[in-house]
N, C-alpha and C positions, 0 to 999 in steps of 0.2 A: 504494500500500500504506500503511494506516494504521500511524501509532505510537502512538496511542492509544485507547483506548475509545470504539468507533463505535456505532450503534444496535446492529445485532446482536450484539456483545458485550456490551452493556450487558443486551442482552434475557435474552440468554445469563446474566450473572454474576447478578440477578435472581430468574431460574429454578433456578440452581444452589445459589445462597447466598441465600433469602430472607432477609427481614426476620424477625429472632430466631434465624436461623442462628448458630452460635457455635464455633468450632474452642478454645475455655474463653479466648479474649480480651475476652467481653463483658465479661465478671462481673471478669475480671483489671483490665479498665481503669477498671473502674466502681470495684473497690476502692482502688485507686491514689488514683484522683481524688479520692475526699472529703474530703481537706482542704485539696484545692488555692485560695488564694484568687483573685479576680480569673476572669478570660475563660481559655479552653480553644481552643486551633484544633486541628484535627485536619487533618490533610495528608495527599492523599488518600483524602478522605474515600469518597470514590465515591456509590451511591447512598444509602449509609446505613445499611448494616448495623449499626457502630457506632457512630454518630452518635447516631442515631435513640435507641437506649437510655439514649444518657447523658445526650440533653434530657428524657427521659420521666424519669430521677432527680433531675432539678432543676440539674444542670451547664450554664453558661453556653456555649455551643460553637459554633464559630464552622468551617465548611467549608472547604477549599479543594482542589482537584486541576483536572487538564491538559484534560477530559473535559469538554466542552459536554454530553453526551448522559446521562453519569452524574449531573452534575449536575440535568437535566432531573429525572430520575429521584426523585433525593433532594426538589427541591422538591418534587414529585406527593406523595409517599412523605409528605414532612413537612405537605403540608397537610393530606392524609386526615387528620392527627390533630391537626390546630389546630397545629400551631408552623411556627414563621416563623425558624429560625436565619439569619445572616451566611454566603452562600455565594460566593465567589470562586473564576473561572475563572483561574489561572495555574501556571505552575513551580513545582515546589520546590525548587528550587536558584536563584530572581530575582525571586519575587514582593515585592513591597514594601509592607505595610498601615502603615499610622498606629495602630493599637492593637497597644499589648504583651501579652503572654500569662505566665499563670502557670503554663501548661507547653502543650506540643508533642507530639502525639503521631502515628507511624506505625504502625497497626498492622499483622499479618500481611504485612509483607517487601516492603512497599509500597518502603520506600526504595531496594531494591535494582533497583527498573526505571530508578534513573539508570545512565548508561551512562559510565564513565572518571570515575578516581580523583579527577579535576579537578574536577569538577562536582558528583560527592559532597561534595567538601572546601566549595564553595562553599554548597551546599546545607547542610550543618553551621553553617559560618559564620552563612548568610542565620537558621536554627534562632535560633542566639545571640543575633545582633542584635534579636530580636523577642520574645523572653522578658523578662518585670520581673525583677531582681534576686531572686535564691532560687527561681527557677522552674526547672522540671524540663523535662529533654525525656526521651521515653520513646517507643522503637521498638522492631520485630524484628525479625528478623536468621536467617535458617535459610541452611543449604548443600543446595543440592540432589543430588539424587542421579541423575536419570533424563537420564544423559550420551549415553545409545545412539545417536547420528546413523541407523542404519539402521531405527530402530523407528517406525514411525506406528500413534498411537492416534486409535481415531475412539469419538465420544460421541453421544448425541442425546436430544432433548428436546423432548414434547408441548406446545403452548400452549394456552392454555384456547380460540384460535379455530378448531383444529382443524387449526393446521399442524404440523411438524415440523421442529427444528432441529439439524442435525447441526455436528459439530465435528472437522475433522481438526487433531492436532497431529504436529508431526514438529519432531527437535533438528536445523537446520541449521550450530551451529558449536558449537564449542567452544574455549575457548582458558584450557585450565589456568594458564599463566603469567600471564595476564592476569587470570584468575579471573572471566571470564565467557562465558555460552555465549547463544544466540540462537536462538528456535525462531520456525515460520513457523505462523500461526492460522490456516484456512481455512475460515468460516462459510458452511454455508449454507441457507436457507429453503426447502421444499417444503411444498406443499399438494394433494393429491390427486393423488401422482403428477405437480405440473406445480411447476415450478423458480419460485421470484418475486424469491430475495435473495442476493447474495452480498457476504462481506467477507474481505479479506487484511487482517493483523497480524501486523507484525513484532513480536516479543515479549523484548526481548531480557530479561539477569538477571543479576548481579554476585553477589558471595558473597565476606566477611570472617572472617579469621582473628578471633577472641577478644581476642587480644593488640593483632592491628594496629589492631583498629575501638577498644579501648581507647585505643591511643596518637593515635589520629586523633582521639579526643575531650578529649582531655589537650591537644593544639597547641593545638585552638582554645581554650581556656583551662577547660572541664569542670573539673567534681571531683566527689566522691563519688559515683565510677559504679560501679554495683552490674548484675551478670548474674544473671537468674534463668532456670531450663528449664520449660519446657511451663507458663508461668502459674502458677508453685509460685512466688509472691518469696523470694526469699533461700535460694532450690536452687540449687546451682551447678550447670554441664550436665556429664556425664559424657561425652557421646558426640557427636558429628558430626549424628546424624540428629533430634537435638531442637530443639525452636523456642527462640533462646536471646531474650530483652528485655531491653535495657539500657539505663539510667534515669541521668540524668546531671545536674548543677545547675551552674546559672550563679551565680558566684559576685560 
């Protein structure tokens, strides 16, 4: 069973979130960024959803996630249109580059597929260490909601070669005090009635308090962290079920 983004999920996130897909984080990151100076990495980047728009704005940007096959994807993705960014297969929570960034960014609750407060904390750290002084790190942070252990949703999806890919999702845990729950991915390929592809993914997901993801970026020595809701900067979130992004500087 995979833990991370295999061919057919990748085929999958591709089909579902092309390129210029946007849940209003493109334009959100796009505006953030224009003054940033220096190199940009983006941390799990995947295929490029957001990547991709923000070399086509002139942003230096630089790749990284866990996913050989997402990567794949992004190089393909970024040659069709002439650019050649810095793409790195590793962690984010232990990768190590030799170039500093003048901010860090995870969008759409990417960071929350590390698994234990540990490796979080570390992955923060590893953020800091790797930022130039006055650099920003900026991620998001949502709580989920779809806790039902008994509920299986199945999905599916035409390819332009004529097969069909479905997607069963089911919640196998959940663990409130812990504040993460873990669902099982169940992809698979048909083509004409005859079977060709399958993949299991374990999925797991974390979810922070406001306050505590506040003070977890105060230890590692943060300041001026600002939360904004649904890609509005400087809206505070009112409620549980909004996407909050909070933007933090190494001082």
């Amino acid at each position: 069973m995979q833990h991370h983004y295999g061919s057919l999920c990748t085929e999958v996130y591709d089909l579902s979130k092309p390129l210029g897909h946007s849940f209003g984080d493109v334009e959100y990151y796009g505006e953030r960024l224009k003054e940033i100076q220096g190199r940009i990495l983006e941390v799990g980047c995947g295929s490029g959803r957001v990547l991709i728009p923000l070399l086509r704005s002139g942003n230096l940007v630089d790749g990284l996630d866990n996913s050989g096959e997402m990567l794949d994807s992004c190089r393909s993705r970024c040659a069709d249109q002439g650019l050649t960014p810095l793409l790195y297969k590793d962690e984010m929570h232990n990768f190590q580059l030799e170039q500093s960034y003048g901010a860090i960014i995870i969008p759409a609750g990417s960071f929350q597929l590390l698994e234990g407060r540990e490796t979080a904390v570390e992955a923060l750290n590893n953020f800091y260490q790797h930022l130039a002084p006055g650099g920003r790190l900026i991620l998001d942070l949502f709580i989920p909601t779809n806790w039902d252990t008994n509920a299986v949703s199945t999905r599916t999806w035409d390819t332009e070669a004529g097969e069909v890919i479905t997607l069963e999702e089911k919640v196998i845990e959940v663990n409130h005090l812990e504040q993460r729950m873990v669902s099982l991915l169940k992809y698979e390929k048909w083509k004409e009635g005859r079977f060709i592809q399958s993949e299991l993914q374990r999925f797991p997901l974390s979810w922070y308090g406001r306050y505590e993801f506040v003070l977890l970026l105060e230890k590692i020595g943060f300041s001026q962290i600002t939360i904004s809701a649904d890609y509005k900067y400087g809206e505070e979130p009112i409620h549980g079920e909004q996407m909050c992004t909070f933007e933090a500087v190494k001082m």
